[in-house]
C-alpha positions in Angstrom: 7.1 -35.3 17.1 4.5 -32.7 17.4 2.0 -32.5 20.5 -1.1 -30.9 18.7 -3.5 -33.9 17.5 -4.9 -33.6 13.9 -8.6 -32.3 13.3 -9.5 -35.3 12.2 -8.6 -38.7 12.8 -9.6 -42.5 12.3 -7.8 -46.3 12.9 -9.1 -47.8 9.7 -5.5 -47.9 7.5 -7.6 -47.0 4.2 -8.8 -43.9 5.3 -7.7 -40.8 4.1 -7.3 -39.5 7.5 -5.0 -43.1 9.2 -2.2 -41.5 10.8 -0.4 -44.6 11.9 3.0 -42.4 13.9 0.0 -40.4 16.1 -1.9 -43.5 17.1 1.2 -45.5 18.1 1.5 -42.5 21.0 -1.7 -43.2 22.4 -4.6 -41.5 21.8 -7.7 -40.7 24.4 -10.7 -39.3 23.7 -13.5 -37.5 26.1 -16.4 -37.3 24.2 -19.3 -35.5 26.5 -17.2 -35.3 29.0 -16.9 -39.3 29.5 -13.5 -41.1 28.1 -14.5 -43.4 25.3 -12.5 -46.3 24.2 -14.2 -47.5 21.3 -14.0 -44.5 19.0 -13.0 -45.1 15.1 -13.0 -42.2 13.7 -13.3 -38.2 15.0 -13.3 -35.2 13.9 -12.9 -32.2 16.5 -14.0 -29.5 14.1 -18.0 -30.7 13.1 -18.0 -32.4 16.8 -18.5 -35.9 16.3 -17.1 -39.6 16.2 -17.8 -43.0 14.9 -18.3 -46.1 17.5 -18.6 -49.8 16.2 -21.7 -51.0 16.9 -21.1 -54.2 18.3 -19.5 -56.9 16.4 -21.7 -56.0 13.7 -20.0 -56.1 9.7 -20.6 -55.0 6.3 -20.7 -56.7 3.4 -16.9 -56.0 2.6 -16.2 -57.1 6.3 -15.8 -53.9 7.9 -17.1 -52.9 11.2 -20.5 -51.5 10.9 -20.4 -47.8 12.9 -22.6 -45.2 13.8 -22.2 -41.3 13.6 -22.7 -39.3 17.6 -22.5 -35.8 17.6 -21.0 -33.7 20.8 -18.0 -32.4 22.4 -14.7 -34.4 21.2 -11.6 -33.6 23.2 -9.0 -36.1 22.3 -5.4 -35.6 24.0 -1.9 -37.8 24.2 -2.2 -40.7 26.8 1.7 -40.4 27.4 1.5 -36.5 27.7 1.5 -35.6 31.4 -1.2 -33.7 32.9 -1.3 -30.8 34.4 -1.8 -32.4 38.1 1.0 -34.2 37.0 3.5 -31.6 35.2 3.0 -28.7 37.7 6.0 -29.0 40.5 5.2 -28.5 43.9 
């Protein structure tokens, strides 16, 4: 497997952009600096993500999101860091 994250990436399986073998790793994103948990969809290029808004649902049932724009820094959650990789 790779260790470079795609541009863009979302957990809804009929998107264009589901990428079920990468989210099975573990994904984390920083978004402005603060680690998110709720993201749906991002995209590293144009700087933004999608966050469900509540429990909130469209008419065809899916959850209803909204569109933040800023820094987006996602990275492996099983990768080490670099604390954790540099030998002392």
């Amino acid at each position: 497997m790779t260790d470079t994250l795609p541009d863009r990436l979302s957990t809804n399986p009929k998107s264009p952009y589901f990428d079920a073998d990468t989210l099975s790793r573990g994904i984390g994103i920083r978004f402005n600096g603060d680690e998110k948990h709720n993201i749906d969809e991002y995209c590293i290029s144009e700087g933004w993500v999608r966050i469900a808004v509540g429990k909130t649902l469209d008419r065809k049932g899916n959850p209803m999101t909204i569109k933040l724009n800023g820094t987006v820094e996602p990275y492996f959650r099983d990768a080490p860091t670099t604390a954790e990789a540099a030998p002392e």
